[in-house]
N, C-alpha and C positions, 0 to 999 in steps of 0.2 A: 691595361684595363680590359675589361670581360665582355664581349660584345651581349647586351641582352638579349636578343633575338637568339641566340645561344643559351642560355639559362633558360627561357621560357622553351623550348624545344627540348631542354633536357628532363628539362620538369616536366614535360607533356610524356613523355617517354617512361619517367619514372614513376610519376606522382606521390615523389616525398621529397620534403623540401630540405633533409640532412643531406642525403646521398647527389642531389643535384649539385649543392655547395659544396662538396668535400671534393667534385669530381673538377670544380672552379678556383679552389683554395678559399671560398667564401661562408661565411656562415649562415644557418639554415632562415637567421631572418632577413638577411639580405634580398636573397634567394624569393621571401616571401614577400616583400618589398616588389620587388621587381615584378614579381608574376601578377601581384593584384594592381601592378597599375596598368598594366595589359589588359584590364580586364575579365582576367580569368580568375574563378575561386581559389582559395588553397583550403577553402574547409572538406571536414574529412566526409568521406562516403561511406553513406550508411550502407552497413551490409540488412539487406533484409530480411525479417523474423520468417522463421518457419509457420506452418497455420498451426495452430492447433488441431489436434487431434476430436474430436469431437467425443463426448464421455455420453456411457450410457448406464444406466440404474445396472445394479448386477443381479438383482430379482426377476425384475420384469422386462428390462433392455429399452426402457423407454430413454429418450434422450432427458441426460442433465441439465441442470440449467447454470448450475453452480462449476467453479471451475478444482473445486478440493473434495466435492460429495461423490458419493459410490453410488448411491440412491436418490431416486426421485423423490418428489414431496411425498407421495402415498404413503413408498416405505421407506424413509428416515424415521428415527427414535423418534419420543417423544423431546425429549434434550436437545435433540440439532434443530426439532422443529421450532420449541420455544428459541433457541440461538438466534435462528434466521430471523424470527418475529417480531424478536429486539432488536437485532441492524436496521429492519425497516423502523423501526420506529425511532432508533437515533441519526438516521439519516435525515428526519424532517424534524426540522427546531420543534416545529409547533404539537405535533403529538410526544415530542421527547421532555418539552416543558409541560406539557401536563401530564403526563408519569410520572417526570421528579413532584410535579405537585400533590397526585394521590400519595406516590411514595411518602414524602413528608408525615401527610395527615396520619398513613397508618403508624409511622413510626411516634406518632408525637401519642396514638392512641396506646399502643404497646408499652410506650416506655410509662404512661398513666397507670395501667395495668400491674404493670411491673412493681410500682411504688407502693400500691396500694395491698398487692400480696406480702411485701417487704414490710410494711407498716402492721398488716395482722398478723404476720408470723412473730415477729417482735417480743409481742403483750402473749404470746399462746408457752406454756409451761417448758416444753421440752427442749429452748432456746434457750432458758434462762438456767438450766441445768448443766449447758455443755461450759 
């Protein structure tokens, strides 16, 4: 039998719980067994994240805010400007349900529009010839 006090010191040494047991003939959750009732974690360590880099507009050098843009609000397209204007507003239920709800209305007014050009062209001569 494997003295523990022997395992948890190997493990301290190593800090992997395959190569402690292999060096014991035992396996890696034995191994983890032992060491957490010592006490001691066997979860992993984080290695930690580099910072970011800080981003700056490439016109004017002012800093970004965003972490995928080239440019500041000023000079972004008009396209990335309306992008950004719509995350904010799907971010918050309550302005994103009333967008789907103007959105609705103009579609319900279009598709009305739609019908009624479709209904005169119809009845008009050069339709009824093809």
């Amino acid at each position: 039998m494997v003295d523990p006090e022997q395992v948890i010191r190997r493990y301290q040494e190593l800090h992997n719980l395959r190569h402690a047991g292999n060096d014991f003939g035992m396996s890696h959750e034995w191994v983890r067994q032992i060491v957490n009732r010592a006490g001691i974690s066997t979860a992993r360590i984080a290695n930690p994240k580099p910072e970011k880099e800080e981003r700056f507009c490439k016109q004017c050098g002012a800093p970004v805010n965003s972490t995928h843009a080239h440019y500041c609000e000023t000079h972004r397209t008009p396209q990335q400007q309306a992008w950004r204007r719509y995350q904010r507003i799907k971010a918050d239920p309550e302005r994103y349900a009333q967008r789907r709800e103007i959105l609705k209305a103009s579609k319900k007014r279009r598709r009305g529009r739609n019908e009624e050009r479709e209904g005169t062209r119809s009845g008009s001569s050069w339709t009824s010839t093809l």
